[in-house]
C-alpha positions in Angstrom: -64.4 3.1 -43.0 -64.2 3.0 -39.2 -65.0 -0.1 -37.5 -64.7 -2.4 -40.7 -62.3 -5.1 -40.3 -59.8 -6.0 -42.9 -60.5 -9.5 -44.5 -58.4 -12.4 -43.9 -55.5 -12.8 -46.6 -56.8 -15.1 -49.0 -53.5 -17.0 -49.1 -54.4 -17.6 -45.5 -57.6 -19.4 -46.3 -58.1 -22.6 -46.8 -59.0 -24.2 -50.3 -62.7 -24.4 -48.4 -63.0 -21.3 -46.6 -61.6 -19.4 -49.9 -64.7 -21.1 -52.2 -67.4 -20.1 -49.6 -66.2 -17.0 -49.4 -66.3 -16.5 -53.1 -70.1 -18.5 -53.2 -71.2 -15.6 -50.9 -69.4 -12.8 -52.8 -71.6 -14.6 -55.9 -74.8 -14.9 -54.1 -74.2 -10.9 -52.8 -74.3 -10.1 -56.4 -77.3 -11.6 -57.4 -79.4 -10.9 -54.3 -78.7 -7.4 -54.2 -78.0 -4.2 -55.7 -74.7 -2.6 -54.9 -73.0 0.7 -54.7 -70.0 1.0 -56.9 -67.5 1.2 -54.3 -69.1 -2.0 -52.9 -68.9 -3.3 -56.1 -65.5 -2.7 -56.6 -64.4 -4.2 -53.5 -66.0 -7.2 -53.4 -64.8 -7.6 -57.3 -61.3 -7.2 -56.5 -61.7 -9.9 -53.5 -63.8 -12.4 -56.0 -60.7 -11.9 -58.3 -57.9 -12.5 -56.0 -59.9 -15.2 -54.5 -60.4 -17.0 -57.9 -57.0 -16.6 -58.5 -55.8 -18.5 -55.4 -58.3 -21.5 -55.9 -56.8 -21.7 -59.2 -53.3 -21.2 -58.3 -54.2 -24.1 -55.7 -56.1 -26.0 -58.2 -53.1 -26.2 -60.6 -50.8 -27.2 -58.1 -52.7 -30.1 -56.8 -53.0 -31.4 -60.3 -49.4 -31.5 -60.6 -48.7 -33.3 -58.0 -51.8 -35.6 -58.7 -49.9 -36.0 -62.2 -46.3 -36.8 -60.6 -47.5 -39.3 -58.0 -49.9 -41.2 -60.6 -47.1 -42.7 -62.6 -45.2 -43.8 -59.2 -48.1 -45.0 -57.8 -48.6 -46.9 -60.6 -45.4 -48.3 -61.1 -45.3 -49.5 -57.1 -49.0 -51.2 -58.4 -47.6 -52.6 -61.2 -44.4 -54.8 -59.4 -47.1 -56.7 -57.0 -48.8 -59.8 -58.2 -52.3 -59.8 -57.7 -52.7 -63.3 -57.6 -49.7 -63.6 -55.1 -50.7 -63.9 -51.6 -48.6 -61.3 -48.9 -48.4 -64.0 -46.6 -47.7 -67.0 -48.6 -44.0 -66.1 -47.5 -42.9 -67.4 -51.3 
């Protein structure tokens, strides 16, 4: 296809950009019919975007999960009732 620009890599995209891209790849489907090569295109980039958010997704909750217990533990060793700058 001449003239038609490559999409951007989705693992360029940010966790926002990625999702609207995917809501307008949803809201393509159900506003229109498509040809089957359209269809297959814009399949394969719902899937490898889905993928990446997921990917992304999973990775955040890990780290959510690591820093949870530190976080915490660094909550845990002050006093509530202790005044910062009481000095004691």
């Amino acid at each position: 296809m001449a003239g038609t620009m490559e999409p951007v890599p989705v693992a360029e995209l940010s966790y926002t950009d990625a999702s609207l891209e995917l809501d307008t790849i949803v809201e393509f489907f159900e506003q229109r019919e498509v040809d089957v090569d359209v269809l297959v295109s814009r399949l394969e980039r719902a899937t490898l975007l889905i993928d990446e958010l997921d990917k992304r997704l999973r990775h955040t909750r890990s780290q959510v999960e690591e820093l949870v217990p530190r976080l915490e533990t660094l909550a845990g060793d002050v006093d509530p009732d202790e005044d910062p700058d009481d000095g004691e």
